[in-house]
C-alpha positions as CSV (number, residue, x, y, z in Angstrom):
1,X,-203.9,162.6,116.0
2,X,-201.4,163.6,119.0
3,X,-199.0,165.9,118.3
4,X,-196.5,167.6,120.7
5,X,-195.2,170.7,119.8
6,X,-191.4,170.9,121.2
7,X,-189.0,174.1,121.7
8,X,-185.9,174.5,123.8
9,X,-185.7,178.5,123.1
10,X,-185.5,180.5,126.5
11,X,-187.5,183.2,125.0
12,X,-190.5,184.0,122.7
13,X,-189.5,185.2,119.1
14,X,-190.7,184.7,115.8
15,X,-190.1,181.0,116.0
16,X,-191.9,180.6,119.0
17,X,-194.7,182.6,117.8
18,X,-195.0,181.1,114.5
19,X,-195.8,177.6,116.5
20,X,-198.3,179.0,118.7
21,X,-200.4,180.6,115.4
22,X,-199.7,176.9,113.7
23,X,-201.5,175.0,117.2
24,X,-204.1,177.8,117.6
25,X,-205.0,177.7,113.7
26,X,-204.9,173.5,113.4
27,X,-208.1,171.2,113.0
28,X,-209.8,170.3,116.2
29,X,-209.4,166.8,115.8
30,X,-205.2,167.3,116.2
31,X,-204.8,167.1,120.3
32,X,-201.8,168.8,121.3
33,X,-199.9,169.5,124.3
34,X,-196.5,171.7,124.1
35,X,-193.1,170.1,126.0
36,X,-190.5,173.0,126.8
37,X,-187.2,173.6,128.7
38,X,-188.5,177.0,129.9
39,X,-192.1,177.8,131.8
40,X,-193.2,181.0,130.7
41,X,-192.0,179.9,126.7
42,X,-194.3,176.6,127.1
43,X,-197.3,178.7,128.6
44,X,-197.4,181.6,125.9
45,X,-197.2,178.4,122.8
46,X,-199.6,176.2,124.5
47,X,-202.0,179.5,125.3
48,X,-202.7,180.2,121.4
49,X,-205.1,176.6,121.4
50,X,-207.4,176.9,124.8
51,X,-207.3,173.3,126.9
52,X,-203.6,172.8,125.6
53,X,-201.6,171.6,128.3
54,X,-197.7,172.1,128.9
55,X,-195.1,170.2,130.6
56,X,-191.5,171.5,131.2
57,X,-187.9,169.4,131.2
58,X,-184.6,170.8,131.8
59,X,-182.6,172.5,129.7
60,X,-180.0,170.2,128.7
61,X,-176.1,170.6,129.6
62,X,-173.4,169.9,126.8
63,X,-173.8,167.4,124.1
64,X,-173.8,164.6,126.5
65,X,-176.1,165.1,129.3
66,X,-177.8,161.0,129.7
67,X,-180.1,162.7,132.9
68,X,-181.7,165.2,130.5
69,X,-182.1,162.6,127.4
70,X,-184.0,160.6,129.8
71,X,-186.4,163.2,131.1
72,X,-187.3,164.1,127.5
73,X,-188.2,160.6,127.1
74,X,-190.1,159.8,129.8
75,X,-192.1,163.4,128.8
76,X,-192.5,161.8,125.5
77,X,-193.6,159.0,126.4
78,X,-196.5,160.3,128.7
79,X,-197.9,162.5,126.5
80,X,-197.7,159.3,123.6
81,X,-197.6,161.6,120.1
82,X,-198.4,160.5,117.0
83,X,-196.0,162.7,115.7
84,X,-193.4,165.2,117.5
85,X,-193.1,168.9,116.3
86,X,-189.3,170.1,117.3
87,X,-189.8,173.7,116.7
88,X,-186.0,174.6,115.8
89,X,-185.0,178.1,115.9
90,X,-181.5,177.4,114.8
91,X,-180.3,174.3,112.7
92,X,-178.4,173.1,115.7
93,X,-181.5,173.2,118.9
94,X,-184.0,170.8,119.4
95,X,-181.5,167.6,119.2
96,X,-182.2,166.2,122.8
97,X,-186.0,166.1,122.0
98,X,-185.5,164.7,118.5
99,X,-183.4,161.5,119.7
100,X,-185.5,161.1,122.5
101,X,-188.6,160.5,120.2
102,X,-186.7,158.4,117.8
103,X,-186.0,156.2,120.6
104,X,-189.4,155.9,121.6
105,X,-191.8,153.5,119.2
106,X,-194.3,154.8,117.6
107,X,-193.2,158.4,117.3
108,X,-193.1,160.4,114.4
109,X,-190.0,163.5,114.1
110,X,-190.9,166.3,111.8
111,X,-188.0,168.8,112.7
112,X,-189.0,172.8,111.3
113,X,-186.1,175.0,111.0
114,X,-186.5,178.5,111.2
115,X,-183.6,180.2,110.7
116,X,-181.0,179.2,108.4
117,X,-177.5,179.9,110.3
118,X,-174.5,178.3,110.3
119,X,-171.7,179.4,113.2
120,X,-169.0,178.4,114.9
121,X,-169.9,175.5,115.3
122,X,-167.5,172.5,116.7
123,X,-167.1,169.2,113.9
124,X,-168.4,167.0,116.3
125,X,-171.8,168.5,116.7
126,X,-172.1,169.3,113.2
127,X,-171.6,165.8,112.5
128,X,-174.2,164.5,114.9
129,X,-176.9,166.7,114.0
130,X,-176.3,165.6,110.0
131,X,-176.6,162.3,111.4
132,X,-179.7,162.8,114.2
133,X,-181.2,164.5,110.2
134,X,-180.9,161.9,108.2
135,X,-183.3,159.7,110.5
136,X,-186.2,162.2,111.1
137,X,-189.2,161.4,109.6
138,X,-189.8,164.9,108.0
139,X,-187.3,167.6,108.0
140,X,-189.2,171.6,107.5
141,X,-187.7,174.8,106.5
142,X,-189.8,177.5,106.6
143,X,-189.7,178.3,102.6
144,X,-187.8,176.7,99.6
145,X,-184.6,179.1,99.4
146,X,-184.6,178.8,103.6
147,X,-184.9,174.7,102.7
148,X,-181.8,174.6,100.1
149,X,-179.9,176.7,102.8
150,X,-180.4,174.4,105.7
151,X,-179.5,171.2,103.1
152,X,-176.1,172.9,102.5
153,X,-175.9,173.8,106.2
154,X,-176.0,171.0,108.2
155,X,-174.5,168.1,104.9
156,X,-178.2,166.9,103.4
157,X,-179.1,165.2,100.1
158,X,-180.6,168.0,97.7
159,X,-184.6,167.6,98.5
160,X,-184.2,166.1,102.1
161,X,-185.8,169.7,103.2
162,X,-189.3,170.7,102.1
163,X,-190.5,173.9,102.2
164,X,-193.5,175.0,104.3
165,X,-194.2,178.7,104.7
166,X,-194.9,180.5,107.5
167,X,-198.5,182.3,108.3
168,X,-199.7,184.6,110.3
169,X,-203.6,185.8,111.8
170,X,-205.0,187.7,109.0
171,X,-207.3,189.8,111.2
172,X,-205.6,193.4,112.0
173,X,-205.6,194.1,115.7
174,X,-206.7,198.0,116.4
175,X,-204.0,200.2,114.9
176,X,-202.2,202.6,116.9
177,X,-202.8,206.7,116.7
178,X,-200.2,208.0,113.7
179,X,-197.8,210.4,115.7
180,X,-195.5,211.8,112.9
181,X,-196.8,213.9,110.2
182,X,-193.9,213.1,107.9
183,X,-193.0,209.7,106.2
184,X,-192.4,207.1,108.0
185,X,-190.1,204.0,107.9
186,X,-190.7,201.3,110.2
187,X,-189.0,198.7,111.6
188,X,-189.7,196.0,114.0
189,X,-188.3,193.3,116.1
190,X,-185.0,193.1,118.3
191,X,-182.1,195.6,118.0
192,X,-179.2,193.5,117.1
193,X,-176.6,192.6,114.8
194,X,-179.0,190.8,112.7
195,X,-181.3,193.1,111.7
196,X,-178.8,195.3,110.2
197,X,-181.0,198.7,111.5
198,X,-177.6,200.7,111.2
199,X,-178.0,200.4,107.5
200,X,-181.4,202.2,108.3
201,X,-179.9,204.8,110.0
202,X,-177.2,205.7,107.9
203,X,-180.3,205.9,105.3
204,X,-182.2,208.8,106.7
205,X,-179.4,211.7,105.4
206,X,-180.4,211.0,101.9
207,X,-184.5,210.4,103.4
208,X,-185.3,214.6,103.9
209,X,-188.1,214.8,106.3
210,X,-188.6,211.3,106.7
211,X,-188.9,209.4,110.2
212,X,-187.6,206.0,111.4
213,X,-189.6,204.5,114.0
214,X,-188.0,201.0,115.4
215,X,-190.4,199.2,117.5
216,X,-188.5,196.9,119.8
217,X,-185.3,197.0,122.2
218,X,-181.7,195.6,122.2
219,X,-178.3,195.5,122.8
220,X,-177.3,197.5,119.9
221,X,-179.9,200.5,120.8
222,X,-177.7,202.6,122.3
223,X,-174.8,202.0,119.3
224,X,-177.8,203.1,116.7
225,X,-178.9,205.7,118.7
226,X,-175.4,207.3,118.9
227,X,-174.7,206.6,115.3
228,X,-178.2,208.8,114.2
229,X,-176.2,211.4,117.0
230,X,-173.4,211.3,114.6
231,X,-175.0,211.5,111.3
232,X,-177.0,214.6,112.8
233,X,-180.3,212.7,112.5
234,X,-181.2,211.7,115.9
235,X,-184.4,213.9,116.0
236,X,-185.7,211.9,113.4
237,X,-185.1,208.5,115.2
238,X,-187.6,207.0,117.5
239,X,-186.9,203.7,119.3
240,X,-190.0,202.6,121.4
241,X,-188.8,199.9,123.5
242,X,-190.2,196.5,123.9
243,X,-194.2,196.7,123.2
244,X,-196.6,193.5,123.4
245,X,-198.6,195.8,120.9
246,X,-196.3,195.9,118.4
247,X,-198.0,194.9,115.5
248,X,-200.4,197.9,115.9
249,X,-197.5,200.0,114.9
250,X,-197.9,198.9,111.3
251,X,-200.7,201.2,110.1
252,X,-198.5,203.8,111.2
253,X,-195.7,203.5,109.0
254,X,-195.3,204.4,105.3
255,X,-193.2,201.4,104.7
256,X,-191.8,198.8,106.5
257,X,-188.0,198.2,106.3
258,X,-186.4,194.8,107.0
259,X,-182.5,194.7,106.6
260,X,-181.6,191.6,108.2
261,X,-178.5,190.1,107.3
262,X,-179.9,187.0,107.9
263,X,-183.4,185.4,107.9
264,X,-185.7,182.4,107.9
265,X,-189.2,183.7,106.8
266,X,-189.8,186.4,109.5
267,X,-193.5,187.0,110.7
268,X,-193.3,190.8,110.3
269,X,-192.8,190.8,106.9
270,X,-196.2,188.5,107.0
271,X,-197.8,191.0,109.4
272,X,-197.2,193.9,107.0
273,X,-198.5,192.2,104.3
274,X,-202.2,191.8,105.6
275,X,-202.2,194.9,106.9
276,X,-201.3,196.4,103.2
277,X,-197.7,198.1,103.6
278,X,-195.4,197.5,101.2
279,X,-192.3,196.4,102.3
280,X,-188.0,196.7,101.3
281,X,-186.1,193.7,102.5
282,X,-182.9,192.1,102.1
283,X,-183.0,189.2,99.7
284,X,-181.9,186.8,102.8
285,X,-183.4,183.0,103.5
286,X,-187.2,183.1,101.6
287,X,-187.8,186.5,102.3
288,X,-188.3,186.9,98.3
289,X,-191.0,184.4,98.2
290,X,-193.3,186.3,100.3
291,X,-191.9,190.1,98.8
292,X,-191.9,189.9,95.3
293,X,-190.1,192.3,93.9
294,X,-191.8,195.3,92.4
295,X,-195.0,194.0,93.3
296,X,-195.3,193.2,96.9
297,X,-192.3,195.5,97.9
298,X,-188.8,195.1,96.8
299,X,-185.6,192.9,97.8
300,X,-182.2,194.2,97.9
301,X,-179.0,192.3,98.2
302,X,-178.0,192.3,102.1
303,X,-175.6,195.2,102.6
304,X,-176.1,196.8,100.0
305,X,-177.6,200.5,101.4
306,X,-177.5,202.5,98.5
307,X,-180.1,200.4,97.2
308,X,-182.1,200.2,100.2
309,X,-181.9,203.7,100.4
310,X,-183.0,204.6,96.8
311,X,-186.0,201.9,97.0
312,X,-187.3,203.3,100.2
313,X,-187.1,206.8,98.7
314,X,-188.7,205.4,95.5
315,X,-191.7,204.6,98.0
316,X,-191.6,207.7,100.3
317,X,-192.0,209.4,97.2
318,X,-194.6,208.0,95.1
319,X,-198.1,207.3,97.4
320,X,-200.1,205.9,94.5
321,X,-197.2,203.0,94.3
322,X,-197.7,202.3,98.0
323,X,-201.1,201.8,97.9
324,X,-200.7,199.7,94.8
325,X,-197.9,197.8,96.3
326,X,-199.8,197.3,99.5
327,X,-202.7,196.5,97.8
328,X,-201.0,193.4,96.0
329,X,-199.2,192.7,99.6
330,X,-202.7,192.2,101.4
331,X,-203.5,189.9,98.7
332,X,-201.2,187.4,98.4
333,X,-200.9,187.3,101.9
334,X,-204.5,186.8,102.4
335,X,-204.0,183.7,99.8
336,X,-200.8,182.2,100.8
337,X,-199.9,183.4,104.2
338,X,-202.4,183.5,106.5
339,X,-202.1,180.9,110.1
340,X,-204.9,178.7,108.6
341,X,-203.0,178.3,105.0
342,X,-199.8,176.8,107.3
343,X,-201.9,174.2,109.5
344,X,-203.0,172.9,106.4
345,X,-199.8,172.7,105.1
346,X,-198.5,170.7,108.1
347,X,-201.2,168.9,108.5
348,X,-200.5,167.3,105.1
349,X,-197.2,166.8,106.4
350,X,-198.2,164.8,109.2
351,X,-200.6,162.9,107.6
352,X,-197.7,162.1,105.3
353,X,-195.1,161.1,107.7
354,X,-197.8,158.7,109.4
355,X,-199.2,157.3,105.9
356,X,-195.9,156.0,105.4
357,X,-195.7,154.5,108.1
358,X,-198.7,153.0,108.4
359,X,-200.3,154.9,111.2
């Protein structure tokens, strides 16, 4: 089978990063190449599977942009997939790609959403991209909850989204040197809005002796760091900046914390998992399918910090129920979560999408 992996993200987050562990983790007999508006995005995807090659088309301009439809075709149509992956990281990317491969015969759209938003966005383009849905051949959120989310999102039938959970590697890269002697909370990923890490730090007053390490970098750093100013906590605040090593971070915290206000699935949470930390999260997209509450970690309602504060304490405090979270963490992650359990899982989608077709 050819497959080409498709994403018109600018950067490399968790979407990005979830399809490079899906191409490095798939059977050999899937040959896949990775089309991209942006060079260095394509490279670091294609780079998880050695031998996968990458081509790059222009990012395109406005909702009616004829020159860049017909470079993604003509992409398309030299690479000739059996089936096109549009890596979405928003219901609303990925549309150029998708229409180009429905116009060309013999391709195959499964389009994987990511990250259940909505926005401001204009009628018209809602509109099209209900319609451009309705005529994929597959349609993939990235759990069940995140699936019914993106069906009331965009205008879809009840079912017309199937869930497919995201994996990571279950192998634990070396862990970092622990350099606070207290409890620690951990965070990681970009510093914005979304994330909701003021919640975090508004937590540490009622967290004595406790330390809040956010790994990662943002527009809203120097906001938090003058909020932990204000709240007299700022000694007990530590933002690393942007780290390629991030993940070795983990076996240095206590617990991880994940506040978002909005999610898909995210690949930390994952991450934490396998490497036994229990986790507190907001109960946002199908974050509660991978933390089960009071056995993995525990899910909060979004916003709500005096919950988030008394379940992280509840953890600070009580070692033996870390462990025994953790322990059941690294389990089901190691059963249901892992990069290998997620090619499987779209490999049976493919194989669907071209069975009915007769392929």
């Amino acid at each position: 089978m050819r497959l080409l992996a498709y994403s018109d993200s600018c950067q490399v987050g968790g979407a990005e990063l979830a399809l490079g562990y899906l191409l490095g983790a798939l059977d050999p007999h899937v040959e896949a190449g990775v089309l991209a508006v942006d060079e260095a995005v394509g490279a670091a995807i294609a780079a998880h599977r050695p031998g996968t090659g990458h081509a790059v088309v222009r990012p395109p301009e406005g909702t009616r942009d004829g020159a860049a439809l017909a470079q993604h075709r003509r992409a398309i149509r030299a690479f000739a997939p059996d089936v096109l992956h549009a890596n979405q990281a928003w219901p609303w990317a990925c549309g150029y790609a998708e229409l180009a491969a429905l116009l060309t015969p013999g391709v195959r759209v499964v389009a994987v959403d990511h990250l259940p938003v909505g926005g401001a966005i204009p009628r018209p383009r809602r509109l099209a991209r209900r319609l451009l849905a309705r005529r994929l051949h597959a349609h993939v959120a990235v759990g069940e909850r995140a699936a019914r989310e993106v069906e009331r999102l965009v205008g879809l039938p009840a079912g017309a989204v199937r869930g497919v959970a995201n994996g990571v590697p279950a192998a634990q890269p070396e862990p970092l040197a622990r350099t606070h002697a207290g409890p620690t909370v951990g965070a990681l990923g970009r510093i914005t809005d979304q994330k909701g890490y003021d919640a975090l730090v508004r937590a540490l007053p009622g967290l004595p002796g406790a330390t809040l390490v956010l790994v990662g970098d943002g527009p809203e750093r120097a906001a938090l760091e003058a909020l932990a100013a204000e709240l007299g906590v700022v000694e007990r605040l530590v933002v690393t900046g942007w780290t390629r090593a991030a993940r070795r971070h983990l076996p240095t915290f206590d617990v991880l914390a994940v506040p978002s206000l909005w999610e898909g699935m995210p690949l930390v949470i994952l991450e934490a998992m396998h490497a036994g930390l229990p986790v507190v999260a907001s109960d946002v997209g199908s974050v509660a399918e991978a933390v089960l509450d009071g056995e993995t970690g525990y899910v909060v309602a979004p916003g709500d910090e005096a919950a988030l504060r008394e379940r992280l304490a509840r953890l600070l405090g009580d070692p033996d129920l870390r462990v025994r979270l953790g322990d059941r963490g690294r389990a089901v992650a190691a059963e249901r979560f892992t990069d290998a359990a997620m090619a499987r899982r779209y490999e049976a989608v493919y194989a669907d999408v071209l069975g009915e077709h007769g392929r």
